[in-house]
C-alpha positions as CSV (number, residue, x, y, z in Angstrom):
1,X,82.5,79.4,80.4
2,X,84.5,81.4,83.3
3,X,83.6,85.3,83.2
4,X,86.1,87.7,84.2
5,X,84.2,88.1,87.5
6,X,85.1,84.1,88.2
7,X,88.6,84.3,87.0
8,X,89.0,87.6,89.5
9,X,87.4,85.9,92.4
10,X,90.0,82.4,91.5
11,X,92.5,84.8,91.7
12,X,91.9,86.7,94.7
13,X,90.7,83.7,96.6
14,X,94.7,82.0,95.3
15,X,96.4,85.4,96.9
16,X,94.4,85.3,99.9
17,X,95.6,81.8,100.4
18,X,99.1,81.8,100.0
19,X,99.4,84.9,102.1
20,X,97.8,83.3,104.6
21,X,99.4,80.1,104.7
22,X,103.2,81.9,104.2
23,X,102.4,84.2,107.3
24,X,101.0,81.3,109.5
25,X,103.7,79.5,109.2
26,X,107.3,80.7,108.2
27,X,107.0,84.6,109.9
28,X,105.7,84.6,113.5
29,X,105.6,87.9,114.9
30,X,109.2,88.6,116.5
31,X,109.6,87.7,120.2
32,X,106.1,86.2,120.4
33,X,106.0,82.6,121.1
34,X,105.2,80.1,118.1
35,X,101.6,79.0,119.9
36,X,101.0,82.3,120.5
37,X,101.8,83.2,116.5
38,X,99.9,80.7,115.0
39,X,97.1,81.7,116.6
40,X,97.6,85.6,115.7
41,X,97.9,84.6,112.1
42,X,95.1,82.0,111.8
43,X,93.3,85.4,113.0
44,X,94.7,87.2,110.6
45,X,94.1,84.7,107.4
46,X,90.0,84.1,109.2
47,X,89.6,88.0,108.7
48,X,90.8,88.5,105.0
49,X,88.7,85.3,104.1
50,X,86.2,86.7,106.0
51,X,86.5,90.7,103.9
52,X,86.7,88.5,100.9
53,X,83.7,86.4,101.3
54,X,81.7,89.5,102.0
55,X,82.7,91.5,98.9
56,X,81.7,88.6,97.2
57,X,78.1,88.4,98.5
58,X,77.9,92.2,98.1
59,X,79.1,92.0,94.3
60,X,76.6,89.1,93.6
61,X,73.4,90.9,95.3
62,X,74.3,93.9,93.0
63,X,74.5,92.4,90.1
64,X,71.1,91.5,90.5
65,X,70.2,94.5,91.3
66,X,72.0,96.7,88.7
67,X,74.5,96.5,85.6
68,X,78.1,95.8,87.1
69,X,80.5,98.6,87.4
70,X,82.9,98.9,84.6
71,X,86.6,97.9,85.6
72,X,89.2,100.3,84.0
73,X,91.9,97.6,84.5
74,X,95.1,99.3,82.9
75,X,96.7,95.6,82.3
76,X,93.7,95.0,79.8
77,X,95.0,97.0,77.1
78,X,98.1,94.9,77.4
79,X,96.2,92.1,75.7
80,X,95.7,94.2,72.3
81,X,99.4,94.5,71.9
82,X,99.7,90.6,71.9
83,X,100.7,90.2,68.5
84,X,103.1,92.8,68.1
85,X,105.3,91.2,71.4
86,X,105.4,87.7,70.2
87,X,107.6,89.1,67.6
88,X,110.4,89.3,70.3
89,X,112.9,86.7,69.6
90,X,112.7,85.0,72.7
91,X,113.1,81.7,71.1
92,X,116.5,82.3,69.5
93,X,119.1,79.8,71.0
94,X,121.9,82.1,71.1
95,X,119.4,85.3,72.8
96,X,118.8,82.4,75.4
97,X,122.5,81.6,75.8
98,X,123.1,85.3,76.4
99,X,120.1,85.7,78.9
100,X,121.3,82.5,80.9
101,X,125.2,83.6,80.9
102,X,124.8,87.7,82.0
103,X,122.1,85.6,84.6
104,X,124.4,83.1,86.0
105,X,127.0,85.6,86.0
106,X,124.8,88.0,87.8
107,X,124.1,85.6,90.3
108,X,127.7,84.6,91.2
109,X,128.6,88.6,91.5
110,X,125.2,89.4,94.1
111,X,125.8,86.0,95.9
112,X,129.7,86.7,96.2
113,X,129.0,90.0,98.1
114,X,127.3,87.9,100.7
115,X,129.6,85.6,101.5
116,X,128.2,82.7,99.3
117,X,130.2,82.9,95.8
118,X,133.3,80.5,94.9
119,X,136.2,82.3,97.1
120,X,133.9,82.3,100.4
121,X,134.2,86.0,100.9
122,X,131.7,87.4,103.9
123,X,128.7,89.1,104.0
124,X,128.5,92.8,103.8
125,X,126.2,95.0,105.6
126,X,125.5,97.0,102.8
127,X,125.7,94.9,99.8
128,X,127.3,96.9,96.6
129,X,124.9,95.7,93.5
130,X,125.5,96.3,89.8
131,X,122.1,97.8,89.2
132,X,120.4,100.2,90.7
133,X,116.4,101.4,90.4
134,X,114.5,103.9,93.1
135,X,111.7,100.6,93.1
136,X,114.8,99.3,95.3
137,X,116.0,101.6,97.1
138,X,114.8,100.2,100.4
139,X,117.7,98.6,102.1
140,X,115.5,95.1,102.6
141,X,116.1,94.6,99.1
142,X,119.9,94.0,99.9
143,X,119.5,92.8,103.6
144,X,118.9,88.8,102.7
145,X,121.0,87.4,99.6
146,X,117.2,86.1,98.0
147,X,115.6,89.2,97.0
148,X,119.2,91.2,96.1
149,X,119.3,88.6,93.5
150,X,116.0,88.7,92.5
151,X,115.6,92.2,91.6
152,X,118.9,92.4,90.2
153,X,117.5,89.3,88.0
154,X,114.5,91.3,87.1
155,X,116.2,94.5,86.1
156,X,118.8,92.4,83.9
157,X,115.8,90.9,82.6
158,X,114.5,94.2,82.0
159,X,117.4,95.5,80.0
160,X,117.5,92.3,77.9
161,X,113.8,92.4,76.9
162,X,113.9,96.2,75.6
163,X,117.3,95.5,74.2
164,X,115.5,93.0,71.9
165,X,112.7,95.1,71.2
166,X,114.7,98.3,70.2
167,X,116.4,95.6,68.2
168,X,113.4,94.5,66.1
169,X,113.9,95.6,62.4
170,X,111.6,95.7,59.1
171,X,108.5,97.2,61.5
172,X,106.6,100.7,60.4
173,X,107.3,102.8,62.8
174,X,104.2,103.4,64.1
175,X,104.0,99.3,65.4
176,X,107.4,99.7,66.3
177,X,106.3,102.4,69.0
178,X,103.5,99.7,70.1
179,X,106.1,97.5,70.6
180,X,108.4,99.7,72.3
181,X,105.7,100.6,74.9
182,X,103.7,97.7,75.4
183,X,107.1,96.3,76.0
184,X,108.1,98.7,78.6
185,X,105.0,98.7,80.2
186,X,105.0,94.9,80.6
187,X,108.2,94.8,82.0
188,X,107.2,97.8,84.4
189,X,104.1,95.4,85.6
190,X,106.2,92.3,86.3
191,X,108.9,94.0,88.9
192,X,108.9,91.7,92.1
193,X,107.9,95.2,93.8
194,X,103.8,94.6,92.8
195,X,103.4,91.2,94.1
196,X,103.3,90.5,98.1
197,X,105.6,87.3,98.3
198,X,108.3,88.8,96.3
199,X,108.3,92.5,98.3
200,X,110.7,92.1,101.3
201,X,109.5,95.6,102.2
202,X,105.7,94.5,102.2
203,X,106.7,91.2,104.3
204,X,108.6,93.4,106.8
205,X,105.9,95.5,107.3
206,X,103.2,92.3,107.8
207,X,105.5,91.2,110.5
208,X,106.3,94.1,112.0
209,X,102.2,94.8,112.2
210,X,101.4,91.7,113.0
211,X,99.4,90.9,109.7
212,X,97.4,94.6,109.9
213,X,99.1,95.9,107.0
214,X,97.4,92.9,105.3
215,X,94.0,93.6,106.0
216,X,94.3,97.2,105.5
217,X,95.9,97.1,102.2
218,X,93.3,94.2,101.3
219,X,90.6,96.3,102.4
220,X,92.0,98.9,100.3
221,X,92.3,97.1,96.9
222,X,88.8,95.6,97.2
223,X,87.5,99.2,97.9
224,X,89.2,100.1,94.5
225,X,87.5,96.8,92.8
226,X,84.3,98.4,93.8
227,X,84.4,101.8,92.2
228,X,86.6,100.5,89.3
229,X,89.1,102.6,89.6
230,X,92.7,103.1,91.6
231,X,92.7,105.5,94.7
232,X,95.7,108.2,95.1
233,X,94.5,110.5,97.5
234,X,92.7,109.8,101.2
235,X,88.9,109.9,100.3
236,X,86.8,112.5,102.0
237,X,90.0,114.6,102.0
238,X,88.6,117.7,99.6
239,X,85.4,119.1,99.3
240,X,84.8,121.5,96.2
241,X,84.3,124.8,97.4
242,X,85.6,124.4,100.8
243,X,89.3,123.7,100.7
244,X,89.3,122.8,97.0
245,X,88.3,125.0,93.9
246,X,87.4,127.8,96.2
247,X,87.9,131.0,94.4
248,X,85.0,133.4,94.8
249,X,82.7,133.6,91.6
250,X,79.3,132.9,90.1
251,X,77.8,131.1,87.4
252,X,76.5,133.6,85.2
253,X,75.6,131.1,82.1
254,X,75.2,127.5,81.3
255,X,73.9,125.2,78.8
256,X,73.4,121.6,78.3
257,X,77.3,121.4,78.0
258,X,78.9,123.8,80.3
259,X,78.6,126.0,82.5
260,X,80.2,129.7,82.7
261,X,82.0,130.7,86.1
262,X,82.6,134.8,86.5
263,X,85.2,135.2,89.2
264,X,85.0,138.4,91.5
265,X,87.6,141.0,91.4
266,X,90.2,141.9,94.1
267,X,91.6,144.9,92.5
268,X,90.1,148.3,92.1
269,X,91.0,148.2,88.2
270,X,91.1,145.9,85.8
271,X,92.0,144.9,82.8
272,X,89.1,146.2,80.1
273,X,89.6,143.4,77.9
274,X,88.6,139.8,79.5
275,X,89.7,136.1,79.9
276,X,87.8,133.4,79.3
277,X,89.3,129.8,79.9
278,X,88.6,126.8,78.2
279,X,90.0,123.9,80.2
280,X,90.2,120.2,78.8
281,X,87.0,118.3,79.2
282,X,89.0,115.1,79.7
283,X,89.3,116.5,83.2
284,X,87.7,118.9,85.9
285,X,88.1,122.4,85.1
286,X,89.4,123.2,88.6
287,X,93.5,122.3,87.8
288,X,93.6,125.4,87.5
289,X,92.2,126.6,90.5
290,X,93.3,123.9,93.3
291,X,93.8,125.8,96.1
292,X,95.2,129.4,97.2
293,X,98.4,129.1,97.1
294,X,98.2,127.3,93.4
295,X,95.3,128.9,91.7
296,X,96.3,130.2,88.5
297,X,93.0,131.8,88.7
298,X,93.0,133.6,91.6
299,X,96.5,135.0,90.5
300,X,95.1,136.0,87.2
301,X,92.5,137.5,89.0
302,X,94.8,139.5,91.6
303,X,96.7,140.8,88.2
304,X,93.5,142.6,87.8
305,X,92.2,140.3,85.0
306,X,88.6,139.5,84.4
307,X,88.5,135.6,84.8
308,X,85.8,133.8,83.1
309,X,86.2,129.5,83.2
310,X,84.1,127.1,81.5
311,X,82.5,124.1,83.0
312,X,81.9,121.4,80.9
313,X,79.9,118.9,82.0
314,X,80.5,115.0,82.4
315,X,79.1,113.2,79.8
316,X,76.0,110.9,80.0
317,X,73.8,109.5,77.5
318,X,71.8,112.7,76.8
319,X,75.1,113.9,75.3
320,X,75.5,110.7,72.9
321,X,75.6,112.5,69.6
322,X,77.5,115.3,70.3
323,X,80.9,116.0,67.9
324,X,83.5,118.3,68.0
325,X,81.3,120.7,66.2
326,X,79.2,121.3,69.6
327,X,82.7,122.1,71.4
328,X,83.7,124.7,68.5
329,X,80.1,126.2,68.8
330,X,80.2,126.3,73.0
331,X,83.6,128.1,72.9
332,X,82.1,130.9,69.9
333,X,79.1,130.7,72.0
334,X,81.0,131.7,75.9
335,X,82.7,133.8,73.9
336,X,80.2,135.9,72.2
337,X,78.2,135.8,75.8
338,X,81.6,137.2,77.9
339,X,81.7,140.1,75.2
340,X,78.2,141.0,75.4
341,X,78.0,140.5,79.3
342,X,80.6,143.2,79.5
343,X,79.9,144.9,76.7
344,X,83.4,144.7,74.6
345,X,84.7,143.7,71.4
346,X,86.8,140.9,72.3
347,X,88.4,138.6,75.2
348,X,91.4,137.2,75.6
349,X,91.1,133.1,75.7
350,X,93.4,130.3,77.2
351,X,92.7,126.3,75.9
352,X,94.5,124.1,77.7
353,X,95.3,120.5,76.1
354,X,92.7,119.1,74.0
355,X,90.7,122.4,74.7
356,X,94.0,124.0,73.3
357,X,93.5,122.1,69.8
358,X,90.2,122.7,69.8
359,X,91.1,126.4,70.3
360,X,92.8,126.6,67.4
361,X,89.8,125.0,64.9
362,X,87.9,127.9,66.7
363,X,90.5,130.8,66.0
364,X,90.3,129.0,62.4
365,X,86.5,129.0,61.8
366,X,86.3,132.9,63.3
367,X,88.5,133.7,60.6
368,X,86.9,131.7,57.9
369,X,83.8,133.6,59.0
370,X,85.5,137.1,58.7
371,X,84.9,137.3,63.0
372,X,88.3,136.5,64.0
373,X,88.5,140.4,66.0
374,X,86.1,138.6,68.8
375,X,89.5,136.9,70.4
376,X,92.0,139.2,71.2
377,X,94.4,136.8,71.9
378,X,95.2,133.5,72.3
379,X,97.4,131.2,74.7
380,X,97.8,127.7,74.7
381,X,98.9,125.4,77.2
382,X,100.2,122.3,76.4
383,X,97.8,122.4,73.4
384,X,98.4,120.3,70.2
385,X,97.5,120.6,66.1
386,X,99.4,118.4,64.4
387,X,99.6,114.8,65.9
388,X,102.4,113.3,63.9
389,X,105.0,113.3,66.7
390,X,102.2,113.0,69.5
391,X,104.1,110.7,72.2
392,X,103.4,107.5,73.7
393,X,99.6,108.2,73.5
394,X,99.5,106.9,69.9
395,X,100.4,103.6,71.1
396,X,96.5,103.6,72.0
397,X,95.4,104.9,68.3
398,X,94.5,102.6,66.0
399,X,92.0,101.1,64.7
400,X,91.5,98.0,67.0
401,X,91.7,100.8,69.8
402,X,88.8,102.9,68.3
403,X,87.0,99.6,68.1
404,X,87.1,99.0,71.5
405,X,86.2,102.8,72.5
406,X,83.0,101.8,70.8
407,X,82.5,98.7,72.2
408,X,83.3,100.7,76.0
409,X,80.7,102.9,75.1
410,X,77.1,101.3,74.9
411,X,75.0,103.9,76.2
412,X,76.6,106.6,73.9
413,X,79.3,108.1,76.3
414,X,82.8,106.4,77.9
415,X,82.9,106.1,81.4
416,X,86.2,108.6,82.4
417,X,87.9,105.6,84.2
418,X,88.9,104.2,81.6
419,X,90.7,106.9,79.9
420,X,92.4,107.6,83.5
421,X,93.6,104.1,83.4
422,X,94.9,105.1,79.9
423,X,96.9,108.1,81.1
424,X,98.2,106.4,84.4
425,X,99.4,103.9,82.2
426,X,101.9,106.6,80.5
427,X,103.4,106.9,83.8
428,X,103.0,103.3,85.2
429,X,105.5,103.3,87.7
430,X,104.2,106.6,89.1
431,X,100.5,106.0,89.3
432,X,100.0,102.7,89.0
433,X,102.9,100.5,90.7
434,X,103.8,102.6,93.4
435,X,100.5,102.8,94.8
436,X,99.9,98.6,94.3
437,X,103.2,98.8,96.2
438,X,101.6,101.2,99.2
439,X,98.3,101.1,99.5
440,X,97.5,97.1,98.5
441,X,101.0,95.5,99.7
442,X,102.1,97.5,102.6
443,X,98.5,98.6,103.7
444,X,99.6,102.2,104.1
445,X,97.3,105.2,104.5
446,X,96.7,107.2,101.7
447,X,98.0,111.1,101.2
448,X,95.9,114.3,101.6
449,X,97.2,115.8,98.4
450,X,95.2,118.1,95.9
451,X,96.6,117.3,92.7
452,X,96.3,113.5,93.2
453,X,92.8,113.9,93.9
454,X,91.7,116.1,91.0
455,X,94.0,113.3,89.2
456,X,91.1,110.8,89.9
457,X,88.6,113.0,89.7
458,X,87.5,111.8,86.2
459,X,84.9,112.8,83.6
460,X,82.6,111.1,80.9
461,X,83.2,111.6,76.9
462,X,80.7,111.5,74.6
463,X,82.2,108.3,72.7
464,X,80.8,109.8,69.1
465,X,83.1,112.6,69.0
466,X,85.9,110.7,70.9
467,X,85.9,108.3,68.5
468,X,86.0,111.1,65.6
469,X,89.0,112.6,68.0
470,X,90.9,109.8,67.7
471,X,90.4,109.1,64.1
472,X,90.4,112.1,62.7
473,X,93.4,114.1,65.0
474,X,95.4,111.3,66.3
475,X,95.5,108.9,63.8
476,X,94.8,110.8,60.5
477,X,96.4,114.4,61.7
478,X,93.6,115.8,59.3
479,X,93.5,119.1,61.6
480,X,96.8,119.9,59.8
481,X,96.1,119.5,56.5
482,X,93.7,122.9,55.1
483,X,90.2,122.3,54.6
484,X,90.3,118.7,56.1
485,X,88.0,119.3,58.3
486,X,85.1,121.3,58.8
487,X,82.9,122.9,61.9
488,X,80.3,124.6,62.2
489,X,79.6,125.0,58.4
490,X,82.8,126.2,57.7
491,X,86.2,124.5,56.7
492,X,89.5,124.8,58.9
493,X,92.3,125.8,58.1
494,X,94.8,126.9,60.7
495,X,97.2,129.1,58.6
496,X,94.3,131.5,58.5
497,X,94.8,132.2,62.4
498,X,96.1,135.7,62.7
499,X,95.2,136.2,66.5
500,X,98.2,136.9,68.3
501,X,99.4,133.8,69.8
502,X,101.3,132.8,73.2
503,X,102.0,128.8,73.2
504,X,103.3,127.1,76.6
505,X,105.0,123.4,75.9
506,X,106.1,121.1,78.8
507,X,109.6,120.0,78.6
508,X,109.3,116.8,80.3
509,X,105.6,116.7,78.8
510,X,104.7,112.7,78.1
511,X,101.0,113.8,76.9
512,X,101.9,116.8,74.8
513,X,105.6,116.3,73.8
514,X,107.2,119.6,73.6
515,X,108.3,118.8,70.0
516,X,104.5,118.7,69.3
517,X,103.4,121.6,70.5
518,X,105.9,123.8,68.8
519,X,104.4,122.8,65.7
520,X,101.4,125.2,66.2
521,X,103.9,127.6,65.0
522,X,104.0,126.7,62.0
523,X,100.6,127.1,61.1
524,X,100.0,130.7,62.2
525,X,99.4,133.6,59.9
526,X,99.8,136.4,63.0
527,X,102.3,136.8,65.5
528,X,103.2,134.3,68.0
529,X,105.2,133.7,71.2
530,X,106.4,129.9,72.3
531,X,108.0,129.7,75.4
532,X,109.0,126.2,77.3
533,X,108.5,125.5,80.5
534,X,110.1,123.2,82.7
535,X,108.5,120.5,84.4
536,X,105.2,118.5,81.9
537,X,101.5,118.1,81.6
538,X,100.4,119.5,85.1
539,X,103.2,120.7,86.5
540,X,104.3,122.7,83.6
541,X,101.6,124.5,83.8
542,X,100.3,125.1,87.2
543,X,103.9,126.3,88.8
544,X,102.8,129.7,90.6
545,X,105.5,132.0,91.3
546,X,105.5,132.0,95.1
547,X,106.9,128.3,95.3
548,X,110.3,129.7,93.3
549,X,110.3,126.0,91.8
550,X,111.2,125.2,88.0
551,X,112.3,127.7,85.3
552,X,111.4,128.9,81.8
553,X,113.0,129.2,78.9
554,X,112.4,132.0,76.2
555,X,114.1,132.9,72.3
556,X,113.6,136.5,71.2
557,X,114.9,135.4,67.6
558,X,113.5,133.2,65.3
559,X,114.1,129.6,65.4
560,X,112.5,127.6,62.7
561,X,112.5,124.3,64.7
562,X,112.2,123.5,68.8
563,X,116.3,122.5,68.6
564,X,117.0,126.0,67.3
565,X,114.9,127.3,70.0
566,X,116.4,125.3,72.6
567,X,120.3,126.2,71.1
568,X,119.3,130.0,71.6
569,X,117.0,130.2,74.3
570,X,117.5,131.9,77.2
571,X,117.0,130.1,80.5
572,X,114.8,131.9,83.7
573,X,113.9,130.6,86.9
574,X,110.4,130.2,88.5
575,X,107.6,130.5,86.9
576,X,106.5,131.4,83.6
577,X,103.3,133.2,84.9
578,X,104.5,137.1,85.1
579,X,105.8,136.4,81.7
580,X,102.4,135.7,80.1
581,X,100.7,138.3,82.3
582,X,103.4,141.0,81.0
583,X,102.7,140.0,77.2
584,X,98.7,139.8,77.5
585,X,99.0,143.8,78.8
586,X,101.5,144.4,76.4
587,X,98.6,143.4,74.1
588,X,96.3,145.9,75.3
589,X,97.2,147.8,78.5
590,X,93.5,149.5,78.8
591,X,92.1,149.3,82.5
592,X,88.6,150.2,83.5
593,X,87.5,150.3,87.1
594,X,86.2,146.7,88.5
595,X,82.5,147.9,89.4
596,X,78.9,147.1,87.6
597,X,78.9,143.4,86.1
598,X,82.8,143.3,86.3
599,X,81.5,142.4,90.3
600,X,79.0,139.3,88.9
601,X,76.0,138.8,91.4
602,X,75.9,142.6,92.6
603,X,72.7,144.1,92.5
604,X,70.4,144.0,89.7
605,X,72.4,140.9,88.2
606,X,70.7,137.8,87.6
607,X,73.1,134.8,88.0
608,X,72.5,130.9,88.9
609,X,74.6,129.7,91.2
610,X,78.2,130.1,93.6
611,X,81.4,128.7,92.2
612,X,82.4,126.4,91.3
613,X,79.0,125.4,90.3
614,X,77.2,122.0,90.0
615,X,78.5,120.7,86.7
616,X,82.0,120.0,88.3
617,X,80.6,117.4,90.9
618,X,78.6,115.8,88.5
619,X,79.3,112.0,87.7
């Protein structure tokens, strides 16, 4: 029987061929004679059979040595939504009648613009198509009749197929959202763009190179096959703590779970009450603190708040059995060790994403437990509690896909690739296609760009609690129903959350929908403020003021649903940031000068390491 790692190797050793054999023989280099050509591309086609032959002999010797990598191959999870896309009617005579007459008819409109439909008109320079798409935009896609028509094929095609599947009746809704997506996303991986004979733009670039974009875009995907996961951003390009994550601070705590960053002043004052920041563990903590310029940190920090961030640490199999219980417990317990450290009541707190939800199941079990007056606040970014109308990432959420978590998941934790293959798939196009398109078919160099790399800079999940996660949040929504759930000895139930509340939503947000994340209001028992952002997930969020970019939007009345809000809201441009910074000293305006164990590592206090700390590197 052919394993995957045959059927991979047939495959590649197929491309490798027919590129080969196409550039040997129908595109010589321009102005080089056809002796002279042949022999540059026979050199060409002897060097990628010669990479390939080598990756295979250095797979095979290491799996001998060691387990194979796991492959987060996003097209994978295409396979589970099998049987709900056979339900397309694609065998219906009168859906094929209609494909093949808007096709032919196509055809005879692109061809006419060239010259070559039924009244002989001539060619255009710039041919005027019926369909546009940026995947297109470069002019070789019009320059020769052949491709013109085949893109404008594949984008009728397009159309047609998610025609039919909006069309499908008599589903529950929640298959009918599979369907929807796994549509889309099949569709999205079929464009002529990914493949190398059917990119006019990739063969333009082969000739004009003389076959090096070849090699170095072949070199590039079997670099990716080897660490199992796609490459954004030009490797080597950021080193923590040097020109990434480099906001002065120490570790002052950590456990088997996270570490605890203190950052150090810049102001003479400060705020008395602190700021401790629970990022999501899906990702590296240091989103929030890419660089200068974007650092919500080190703003916070030059707004003369104490900044405290938690660590948490990549998952391996020491962490099987964790559950979300340990999470609730870690953020009581960095809370508790912030007040005590500085010796105050309370701290202000920030959960951002899954961190967010999990926030809120904190706030909840404080209050249950009659400690609720240890947060001061609380402000939530992008964070969600009820999961009914959570977006396209419930298409992975059932319970074939919990399954397969488990069966991912053999020595008690996932490997992070996989989930990154999960979110790039959200946004195919963007961070999966585009770079096929680059990097593999047109062998171009990869960018030097922060957020791309921080992007792929994945972590492990204990699979125990991520499989709860899914079940219990995702596909149960059991964290909005009271006393569903319990942690840490005690039941939650978020309409006892009194803390005072500030709750950031994306509006182009495809992880957190916007609608979802006004639904925290809801719940609350104390006051809140919900303000929407423009922009989504990332961006949303991490929009500092001194690049003037975005806007805000805010509604000092009280809208019952996200529509009122949006109807009455007020609209502001740049960032948000000031905004929240205002309301937290609002909340308590005491300052206190920034000296003793406000300064972490000054004389006389013990702390383990410089920020950002070892936890964030580790794999």
């Amino acid at each position: 029987m052919a394993t995957d790692a045959d059927l991979i190797s047939d495959v590649m050793k197929s491309q490798v061929q027919s590129l080969t054999t196409l550039f040997g023989q129908i595109i010589p280099a321009e102005g080089t004679p056809e002796a002279e050509a042949t022999v540059q591309w026979a050199e060409v086609a002897g060097r990628l059979h010669s990479i390939w032959t080598e990756f295979q002999v250095e797979q095979l010797n290491k799996a001998s040595a060691e387990k194979p990598p796991h492959y987060a191959d996003p097209m994978k999870w295409i396979a589970t939504a099998e049987g709900v896309f056979r339900q397309l009617p694609f065998a219906n005579p009168e859906v094929q009648q209609k494909f093949w007459n808007e096709g032919l008819a196509l055809v005879n409109a692109v061809f006419g613009q060239y010259g070559l439909g039924p009244r002989g008109e001539q060619a255009q320079p710039e041919a005027e198509l019926p369909r546009r798409d940026h995947r297109f935009s470069d002019p070789e896609w019009r320059r020769q009749p052949f491709f013109a028509v085949l893109h404008q094929l594949y984008l009728l095609m397009s159309e047609q197929v998610t025609g039919l599947a909006e069309a499908v009746e008599g589903m529950e809704p929640a298959r009918k959202a599979q369907l929807l997506f796994a549509t889309r996303t099949i569709v999205d991986a079929l464009s002529p763009a990914n493949f190398p004979l059917t990119n006019p733009v990739a063969l333009a670039k082969a000739t004009e190179t003389r076959g090096e974009s070849l090699v170095r875009g072949f070199e590039n995907l079997l670099d990716d096959m080897r660490k199992g996961q796609l490459t954004h951003t030009r490797p080597g390009a950021f080193v923590l703590g040097e020109n990434i994550a480099v906001t002065p601070g120490k570790v002052v705590f950590e456990t088997p779970l996270y570490q605890l960053i203190q950052y150090t002043p810049t102001t003479d004052r400060v705020l008395k009450t602190p700021l401790v920041i629970f990022p999501p563990w899906i990702n590296r903590f240091y989103i929030l603190d890419l660089n200068a310029r974007k650092s919500f940190v080190r703003w916070a920090v030059e707004q003369g708040v104490t900044v405290f961030m938690v660590s948490w640490k990549s998952a391996d199999a020491s962490m099987a059995d964790l559950l979300w219980d340990d999470y609730i417990a870690a953020q009581i317990e960095a809370v508790d060790f912030a007040r005590n450290r500085l010796g105050v009541p309370s701290v202000h707190t920030i959960g951002y994403c899954v961190a967010g939800t999990t926030l809120a199941a904190t706030l909840a079990v404080l209050a249950r437990k009659g400690e609720a007056d240890k947060v001061a606040s609380a402000t939530f970014f992008t964070a969600q509690v009820d999961f009914e109308d959570a977006g396209d990432l419930k298409n992975f959420i059932d319970d074939q896909q919990i399954e397969t978590v488990g069966r991912l998941s053999p020595e008690g934790y996932l490997d992070g690739r996989y989930l990154a293959a999960t979110f790039n798939i959200l946004r195919g196009n963007d961070l999966i296609w585009n770079y096929v398109e680059r990097n593999y078919l047109k062998g171009e160099d990869y960018p030097a760009f922060d957020l791309l790399h921080w992007n792929g800079d994945v972590t492990n999940l204990p699979a125990r609690w991520h499989r709860n996660y899914l079940r219990d949040l995702y596909r149960d929504n059991r964290l909005a129903v009271a006393d569903s759930l319990s942690a840490c000895g005690a039941p939650i139930d978020l309409h006892r959350i009194a803390t005072p509340c500030y709750i950031q939503a994306g509006r182009e947000d495809h992880i957190a929908p916007a609608t979802s994340v006004w639904k925290l209001t809801r719940y609350l028992a104390g006051d809140w403020t919900f303000l929407l952002a423009g922009s989504g997930h990332i961006a949303g969020v991490v929009n500092p003021p001194s690049t003037g970019k975005y806007q805000y939007w805010t509604n000092g009345g009280s809208p019952e649903t996200l529509a009122e809000f949006v109807e009455g809201a007020a609209e502001h441009p740049g960032s948000w940031w000031p905004h929240w910074a205002e309301w937290l000293r609002d909340l308590d305006p005491a300052e206190i000068p920034s000296r003793g164990k406000r300064k972490p590592g000054v004389r006389g206090d013990k702390v383990i390491e410089d920020a950002p700390g070892r936890y964030v590197s580790a794999r």
